[in-house]
py3Dmol code that shows the C-alpha trace and the ligand (Angstrom):
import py3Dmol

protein = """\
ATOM      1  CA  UNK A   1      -5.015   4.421  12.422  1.00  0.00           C
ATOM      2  CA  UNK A   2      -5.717   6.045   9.376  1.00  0.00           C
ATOM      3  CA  UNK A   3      -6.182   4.688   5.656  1.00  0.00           C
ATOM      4  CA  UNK A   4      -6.545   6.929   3.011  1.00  0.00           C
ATOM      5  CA  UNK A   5      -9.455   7.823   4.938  1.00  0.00           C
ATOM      6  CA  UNK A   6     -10.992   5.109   6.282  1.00  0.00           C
ATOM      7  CA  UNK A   7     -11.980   4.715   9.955  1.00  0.00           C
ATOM      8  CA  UNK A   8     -12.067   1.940  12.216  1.00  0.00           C
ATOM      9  CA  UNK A   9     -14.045   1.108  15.060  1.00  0.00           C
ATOM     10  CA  UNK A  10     -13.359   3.307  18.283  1.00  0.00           C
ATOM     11  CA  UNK A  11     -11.008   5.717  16.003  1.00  0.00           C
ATOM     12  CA  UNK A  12     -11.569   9.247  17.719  1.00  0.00           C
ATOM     13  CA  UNK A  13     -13.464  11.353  14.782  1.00  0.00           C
ATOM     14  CA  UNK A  14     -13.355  14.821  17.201  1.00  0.00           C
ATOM     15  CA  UNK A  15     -15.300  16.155  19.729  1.00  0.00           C
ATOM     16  CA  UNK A  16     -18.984  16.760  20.276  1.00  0.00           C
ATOM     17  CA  UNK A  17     -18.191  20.900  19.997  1.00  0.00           C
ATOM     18  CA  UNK A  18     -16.955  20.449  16.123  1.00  0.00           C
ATOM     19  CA  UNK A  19     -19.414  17.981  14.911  1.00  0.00           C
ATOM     20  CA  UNK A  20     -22.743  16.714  15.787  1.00  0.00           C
ATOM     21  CA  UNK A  21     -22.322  12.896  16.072  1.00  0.00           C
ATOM     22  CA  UNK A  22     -24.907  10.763  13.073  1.00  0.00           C
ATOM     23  CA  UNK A  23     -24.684   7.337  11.135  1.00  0.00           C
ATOM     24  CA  UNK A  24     -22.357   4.806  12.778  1.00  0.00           C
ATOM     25  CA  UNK A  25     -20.501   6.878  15.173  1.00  0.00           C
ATOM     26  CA  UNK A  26     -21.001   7.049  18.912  1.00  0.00           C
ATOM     27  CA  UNK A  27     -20.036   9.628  21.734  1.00  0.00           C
ATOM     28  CA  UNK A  28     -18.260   8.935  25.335  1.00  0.00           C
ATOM     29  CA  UNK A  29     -17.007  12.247  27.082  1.00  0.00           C
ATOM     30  CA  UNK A  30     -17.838  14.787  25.146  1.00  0.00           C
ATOM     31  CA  UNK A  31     -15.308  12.796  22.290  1.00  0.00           C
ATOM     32  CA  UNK A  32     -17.117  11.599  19.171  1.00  0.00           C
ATOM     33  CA  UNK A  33     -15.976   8.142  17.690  1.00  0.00           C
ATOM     34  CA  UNK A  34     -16.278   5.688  15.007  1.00  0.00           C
ATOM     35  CA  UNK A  35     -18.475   2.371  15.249  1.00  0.00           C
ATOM     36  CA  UNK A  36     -18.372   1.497  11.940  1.00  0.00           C
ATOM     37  CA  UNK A  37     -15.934   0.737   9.290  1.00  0.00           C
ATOM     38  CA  UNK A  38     -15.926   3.653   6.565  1.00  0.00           C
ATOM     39  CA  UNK A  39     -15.282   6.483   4.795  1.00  0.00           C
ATOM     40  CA  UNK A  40     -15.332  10.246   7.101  1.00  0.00           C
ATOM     41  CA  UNK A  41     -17.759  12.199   5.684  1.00  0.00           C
ATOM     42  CA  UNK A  42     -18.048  15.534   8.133  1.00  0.00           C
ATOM     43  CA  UNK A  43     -19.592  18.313   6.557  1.00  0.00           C
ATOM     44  CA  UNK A  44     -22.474  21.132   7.679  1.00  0.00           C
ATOM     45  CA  UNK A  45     -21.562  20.134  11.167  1.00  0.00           C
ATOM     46  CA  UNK A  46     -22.226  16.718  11.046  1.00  0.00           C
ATOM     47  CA  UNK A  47     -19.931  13.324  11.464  1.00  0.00           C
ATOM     48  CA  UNK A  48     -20.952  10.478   9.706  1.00  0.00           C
ATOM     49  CA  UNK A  49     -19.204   6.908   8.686  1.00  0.00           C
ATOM     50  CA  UNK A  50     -20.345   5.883   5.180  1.00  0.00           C
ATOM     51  CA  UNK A  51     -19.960   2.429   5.277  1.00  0.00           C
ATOM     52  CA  UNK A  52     -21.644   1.088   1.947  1.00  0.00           C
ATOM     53  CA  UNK A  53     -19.504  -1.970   3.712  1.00  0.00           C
ATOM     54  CA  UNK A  54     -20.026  -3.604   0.249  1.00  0.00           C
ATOM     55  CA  UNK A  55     -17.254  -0.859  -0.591  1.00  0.00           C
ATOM     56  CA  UNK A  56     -14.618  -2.118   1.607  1.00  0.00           C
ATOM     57  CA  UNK A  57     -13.140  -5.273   2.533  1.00  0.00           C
ATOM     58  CA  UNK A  58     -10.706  -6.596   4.411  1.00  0.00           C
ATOM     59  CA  UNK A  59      -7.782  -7.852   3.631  1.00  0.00           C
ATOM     60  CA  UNK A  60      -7.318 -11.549   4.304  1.00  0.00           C
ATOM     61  CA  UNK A  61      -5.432 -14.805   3.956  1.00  0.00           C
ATOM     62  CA  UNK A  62      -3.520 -14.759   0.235  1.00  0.00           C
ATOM     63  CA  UNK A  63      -3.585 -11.176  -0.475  1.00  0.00           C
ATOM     64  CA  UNK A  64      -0.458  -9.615  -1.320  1.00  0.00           C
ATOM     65  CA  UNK A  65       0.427  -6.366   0.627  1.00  0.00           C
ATOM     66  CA  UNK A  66       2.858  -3.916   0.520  1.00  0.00           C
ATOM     67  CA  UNK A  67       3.726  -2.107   4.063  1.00  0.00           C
ATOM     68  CA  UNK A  68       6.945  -0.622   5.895  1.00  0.00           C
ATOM     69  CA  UNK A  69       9.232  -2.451   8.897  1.00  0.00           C
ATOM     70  CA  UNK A  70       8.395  -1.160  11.785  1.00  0.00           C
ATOM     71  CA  UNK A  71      10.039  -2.960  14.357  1.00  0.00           C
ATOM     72  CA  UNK A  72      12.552  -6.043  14.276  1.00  0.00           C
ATOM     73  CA  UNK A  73      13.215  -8.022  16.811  1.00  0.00           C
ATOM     74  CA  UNK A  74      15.573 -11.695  16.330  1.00  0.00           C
ATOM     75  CA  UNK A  75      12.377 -13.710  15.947  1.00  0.00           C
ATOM     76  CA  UNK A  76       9.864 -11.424  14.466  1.00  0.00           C
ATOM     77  CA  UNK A  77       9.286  -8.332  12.175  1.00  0.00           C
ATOM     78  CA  UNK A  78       6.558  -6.290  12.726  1.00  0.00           C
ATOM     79  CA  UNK A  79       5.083  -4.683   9.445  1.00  0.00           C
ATOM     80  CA  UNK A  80       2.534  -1.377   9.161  1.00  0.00           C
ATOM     81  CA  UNK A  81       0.901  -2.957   6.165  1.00  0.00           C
ATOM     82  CA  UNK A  82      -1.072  -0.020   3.948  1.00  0.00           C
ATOM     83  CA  UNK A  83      -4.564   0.132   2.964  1.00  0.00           C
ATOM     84  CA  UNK A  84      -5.254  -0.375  -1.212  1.00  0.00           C
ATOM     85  CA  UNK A  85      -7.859   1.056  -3.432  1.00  0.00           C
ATOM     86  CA  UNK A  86      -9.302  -0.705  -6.315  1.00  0.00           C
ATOM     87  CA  UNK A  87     -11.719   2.154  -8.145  1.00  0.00           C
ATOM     88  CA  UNK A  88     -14.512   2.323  -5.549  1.00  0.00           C
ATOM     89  CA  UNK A  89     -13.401  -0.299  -3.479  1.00  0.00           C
ATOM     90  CA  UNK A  90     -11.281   0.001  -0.154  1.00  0.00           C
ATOM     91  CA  UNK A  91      -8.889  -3.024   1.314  1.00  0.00           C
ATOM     92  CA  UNK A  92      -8.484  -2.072   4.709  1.00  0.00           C
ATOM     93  CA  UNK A  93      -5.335  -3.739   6.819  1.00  0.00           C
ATOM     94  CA  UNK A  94      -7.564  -4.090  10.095  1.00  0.00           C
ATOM     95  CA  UNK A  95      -4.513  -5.375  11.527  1.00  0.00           C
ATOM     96  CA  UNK A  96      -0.742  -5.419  11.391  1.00  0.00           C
ATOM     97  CA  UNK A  97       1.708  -7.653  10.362  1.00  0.00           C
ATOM     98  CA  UNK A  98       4.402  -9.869  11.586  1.00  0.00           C
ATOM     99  CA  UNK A  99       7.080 -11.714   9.775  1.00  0.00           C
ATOM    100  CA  UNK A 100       8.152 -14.885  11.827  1.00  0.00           C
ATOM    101  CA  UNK A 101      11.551 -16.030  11.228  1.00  0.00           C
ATOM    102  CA  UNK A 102      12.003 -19.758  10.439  1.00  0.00           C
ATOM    103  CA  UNK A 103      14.699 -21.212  12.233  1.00  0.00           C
ATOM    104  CA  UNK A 104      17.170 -23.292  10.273  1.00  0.00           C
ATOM    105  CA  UNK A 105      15.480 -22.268   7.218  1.00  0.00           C
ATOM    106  CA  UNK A 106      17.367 -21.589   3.674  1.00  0.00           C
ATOM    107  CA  UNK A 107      17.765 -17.787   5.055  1.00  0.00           C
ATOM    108  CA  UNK A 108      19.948 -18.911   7.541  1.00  0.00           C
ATOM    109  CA  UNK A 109      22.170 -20.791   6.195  1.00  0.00           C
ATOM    110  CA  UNK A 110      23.707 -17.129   4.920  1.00  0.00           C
ATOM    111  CA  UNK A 111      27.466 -16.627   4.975  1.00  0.00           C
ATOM    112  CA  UNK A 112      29.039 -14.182   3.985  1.00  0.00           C
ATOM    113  CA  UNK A 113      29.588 -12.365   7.367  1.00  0.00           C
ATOM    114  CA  UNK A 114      26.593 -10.540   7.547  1.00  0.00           C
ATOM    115  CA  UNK A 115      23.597 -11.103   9.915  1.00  0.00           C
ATOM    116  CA  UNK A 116      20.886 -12.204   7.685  1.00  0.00           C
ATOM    117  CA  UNK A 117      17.357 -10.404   8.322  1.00  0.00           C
ATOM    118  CA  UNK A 118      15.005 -10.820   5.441  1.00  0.00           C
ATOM    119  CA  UNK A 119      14.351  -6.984   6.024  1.00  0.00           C
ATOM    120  CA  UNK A 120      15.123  -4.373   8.135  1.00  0.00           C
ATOM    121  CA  UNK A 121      13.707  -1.142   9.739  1.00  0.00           C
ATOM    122  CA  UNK A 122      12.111   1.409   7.463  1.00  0.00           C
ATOM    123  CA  UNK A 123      11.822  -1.143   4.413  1.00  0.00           C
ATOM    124  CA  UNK A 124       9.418  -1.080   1.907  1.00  0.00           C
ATOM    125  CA  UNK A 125       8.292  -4.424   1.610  1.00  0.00           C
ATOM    126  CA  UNK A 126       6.234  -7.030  -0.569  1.00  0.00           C
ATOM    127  CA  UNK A 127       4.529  -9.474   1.589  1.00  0.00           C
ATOM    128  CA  UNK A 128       1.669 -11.890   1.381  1.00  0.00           C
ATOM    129  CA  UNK A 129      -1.111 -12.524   4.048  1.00  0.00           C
ATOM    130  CA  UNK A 130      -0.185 -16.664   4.711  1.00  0.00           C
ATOM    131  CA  UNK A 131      -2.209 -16.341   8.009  1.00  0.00           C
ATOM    132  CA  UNK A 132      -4.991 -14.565   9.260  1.00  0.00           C
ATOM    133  CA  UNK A 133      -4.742 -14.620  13.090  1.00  0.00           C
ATOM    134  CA  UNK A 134      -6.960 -12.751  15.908  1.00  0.00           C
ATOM    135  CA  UNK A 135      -4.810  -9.694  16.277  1.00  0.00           C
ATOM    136  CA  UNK A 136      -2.084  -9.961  13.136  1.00  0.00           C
ATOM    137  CA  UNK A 137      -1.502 -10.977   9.714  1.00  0.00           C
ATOM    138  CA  UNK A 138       1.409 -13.390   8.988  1.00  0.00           C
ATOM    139  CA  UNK A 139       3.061 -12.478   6.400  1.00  0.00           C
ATOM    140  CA  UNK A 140       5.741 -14.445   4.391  1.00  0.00           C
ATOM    141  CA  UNK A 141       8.029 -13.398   1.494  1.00  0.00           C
ATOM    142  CA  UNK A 142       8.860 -16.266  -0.710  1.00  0.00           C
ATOM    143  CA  UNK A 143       7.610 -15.034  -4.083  1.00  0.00           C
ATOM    144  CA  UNK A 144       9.617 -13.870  -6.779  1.00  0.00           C
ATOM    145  CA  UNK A 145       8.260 -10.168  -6.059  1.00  0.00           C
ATOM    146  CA  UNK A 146       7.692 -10.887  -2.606  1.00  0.00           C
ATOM    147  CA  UNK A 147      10.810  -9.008  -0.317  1.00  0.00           C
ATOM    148  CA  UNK A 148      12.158  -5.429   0.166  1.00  0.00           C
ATOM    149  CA  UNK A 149      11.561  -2.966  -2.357  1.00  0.00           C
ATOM    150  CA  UNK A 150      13.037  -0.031  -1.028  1.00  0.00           C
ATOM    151  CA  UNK A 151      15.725   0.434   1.810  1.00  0.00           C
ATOM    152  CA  UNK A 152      17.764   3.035   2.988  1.00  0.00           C
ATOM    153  CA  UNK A 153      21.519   2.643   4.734  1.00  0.00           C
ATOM    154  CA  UNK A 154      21.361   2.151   8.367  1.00  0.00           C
ATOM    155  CA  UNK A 155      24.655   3.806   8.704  1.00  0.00           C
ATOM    156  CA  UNK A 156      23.809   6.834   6.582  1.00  0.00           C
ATOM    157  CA  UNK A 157      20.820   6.884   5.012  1.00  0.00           C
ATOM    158  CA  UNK A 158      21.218   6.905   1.867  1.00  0.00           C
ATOM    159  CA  UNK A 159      19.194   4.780  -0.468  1.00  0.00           C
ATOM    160  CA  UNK A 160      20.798   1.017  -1.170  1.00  0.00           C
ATOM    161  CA  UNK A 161      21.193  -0.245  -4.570  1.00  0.00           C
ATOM    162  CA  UNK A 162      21.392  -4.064  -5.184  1.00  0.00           C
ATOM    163  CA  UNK A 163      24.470  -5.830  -4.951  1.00  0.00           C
ATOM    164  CA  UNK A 164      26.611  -8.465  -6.455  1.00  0.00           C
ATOM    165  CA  UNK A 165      25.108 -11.231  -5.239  1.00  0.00           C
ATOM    166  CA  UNK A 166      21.280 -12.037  -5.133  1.00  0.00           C
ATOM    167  CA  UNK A 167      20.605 -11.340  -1.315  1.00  0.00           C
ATOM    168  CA  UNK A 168      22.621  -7.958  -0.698  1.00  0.00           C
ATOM    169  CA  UNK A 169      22.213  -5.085  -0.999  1.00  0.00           C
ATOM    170  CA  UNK A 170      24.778  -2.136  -1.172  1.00  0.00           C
ATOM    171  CA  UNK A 171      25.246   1.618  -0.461  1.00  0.00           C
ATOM    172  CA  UNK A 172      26.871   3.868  -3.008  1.00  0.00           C
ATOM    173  CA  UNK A 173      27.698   6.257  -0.268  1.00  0.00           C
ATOM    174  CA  UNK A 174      29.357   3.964   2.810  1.00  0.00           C
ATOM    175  CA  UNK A 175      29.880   0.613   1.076  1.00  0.00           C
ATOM    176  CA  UNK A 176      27.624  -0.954   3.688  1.00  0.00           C
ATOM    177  CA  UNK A 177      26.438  -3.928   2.958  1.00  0.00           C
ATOM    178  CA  UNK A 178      22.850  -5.856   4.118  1.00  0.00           C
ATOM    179  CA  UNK A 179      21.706  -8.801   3.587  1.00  0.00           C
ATOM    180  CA  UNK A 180      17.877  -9.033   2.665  1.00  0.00           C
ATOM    181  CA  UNK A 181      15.278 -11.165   0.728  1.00  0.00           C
ATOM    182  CA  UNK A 182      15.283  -8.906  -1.736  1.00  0.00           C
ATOM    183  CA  UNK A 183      12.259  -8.478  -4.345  1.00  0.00           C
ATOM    184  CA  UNK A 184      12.420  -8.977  -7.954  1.00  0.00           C
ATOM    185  CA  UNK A 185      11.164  -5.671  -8.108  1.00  0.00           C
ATOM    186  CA  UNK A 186      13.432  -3.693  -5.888  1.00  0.00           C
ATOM    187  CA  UNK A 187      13.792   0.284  -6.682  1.00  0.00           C
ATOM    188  CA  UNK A 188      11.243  -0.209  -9.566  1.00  0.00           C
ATOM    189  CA  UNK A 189       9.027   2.423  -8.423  1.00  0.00           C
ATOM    190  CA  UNK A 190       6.646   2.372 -11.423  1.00  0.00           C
ATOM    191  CA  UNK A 191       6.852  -1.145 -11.521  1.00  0.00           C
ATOM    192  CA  UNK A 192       5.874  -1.975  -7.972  1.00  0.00           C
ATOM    193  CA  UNK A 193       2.409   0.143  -8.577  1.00  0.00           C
ATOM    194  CA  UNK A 194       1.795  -1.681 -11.805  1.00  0.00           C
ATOM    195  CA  UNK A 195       2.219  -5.164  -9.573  1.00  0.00           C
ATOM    196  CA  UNK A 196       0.444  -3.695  -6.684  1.00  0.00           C
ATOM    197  CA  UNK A 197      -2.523  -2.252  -9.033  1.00  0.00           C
ATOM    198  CA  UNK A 198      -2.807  -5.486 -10.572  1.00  0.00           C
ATOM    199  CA  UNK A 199      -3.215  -7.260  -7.469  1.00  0.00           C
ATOM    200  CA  UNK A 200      -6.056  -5.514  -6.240  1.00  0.00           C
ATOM    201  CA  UNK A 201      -8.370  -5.249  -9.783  1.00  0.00           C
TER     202      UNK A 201
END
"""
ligand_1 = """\
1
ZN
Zn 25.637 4.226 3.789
"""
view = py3Dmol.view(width=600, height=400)
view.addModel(protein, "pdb")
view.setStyle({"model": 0}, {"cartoon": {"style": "trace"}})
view.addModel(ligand_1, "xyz")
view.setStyle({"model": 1}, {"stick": {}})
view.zoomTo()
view.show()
């Protein structure tokens, strides 16, 4: 797992031929790795994490994230949720993140002959941290920006557009339709950095 640079814990950094191993990294089999959370600096030889851990944080309960589908099952939607940088400081998604699906919720009560998912595979999604577990973030999507900002057809592959109707979107190329919790901000490019940028400053 990688960043924008930043190294976690156990994260092969190469082997013991290409660097010499220094500050907060360790060797096992000839393979140098990471102990630290940081910044790669390798350079004259060397390996080193630079931690300045005041630097980077993690991200936690109430952030807001942005992060692609990466795997949705019925129940559950698994997010890759990216790393954000705030001038010198680094969030760092430690872990990934899972959407659980509410049964019975308002989402469900969708009808008009589509099979609801609040987002799909390969979405670009607004989420926020609600939970901070041991080994994933819980995401949810009820704000206003909160939901898909980018999707592509699963049919063909071409970019969708919004729809008629609040929850669906469209493709201009097959006339699929999807339904999604789509965000206020959806295929506002410039828009969703300003959001995202203000989040983090
Ligand atoms: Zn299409």
């Amino acid at each position: 797992m990688t960043n924008q640079g930043i190294t976690v814990p156990g994260e092969k950094l190469g082997v013991e031929e290409e660097f010499t191993p220094s500050e907060n990294t360790f060797t096992e089999n000839g393979e140098v790795y990471a102990s630290a959370v940081g910044l790669v600096n390798a350079s004259g030889g060397k390996v080193k994490i630079e931690n300045g851990m005041n630097e980077i944080r993690s991200l936690g309960r109430g952030s807001v994230v942005i992060g692609t589908v990466v795997g949705a099952l019925p129940s559950v939607i698994f997010v890759n949720i990216d790393g954000m940088k705030s001038g010198t400081r680094h969030y760092v998604a430690l872990k990934d993140g899972k959407l659980v699906m509410a049964r019975g919720g308002p989402r469900e009560q969708h009808s008009r002959g589509m099979e609801f998912k609040p987002c799909g595979m390969g979405d670009l999604i607004i989420a926020r941290i609600v939970r901070d577990d041991e080994d994933t973030y819980e995401l949810s999507l009820n704000g206003e920006e909160e939901g898909v900002v980018f999707s592509r057809c699963e049919t063909c592959s071409f970019p969708l557009v919004r729809g008629k109707n609040d929850d669906v979107l469209e493709c201009g190329r097959c006339k699929h339709k999807e339904g999604r919790k789509i965000s206020s901000l959806y295929g506002k490019t410039e828009e969703v950095k300003t959001f995202m940028d203000k989040a983090y400053r």
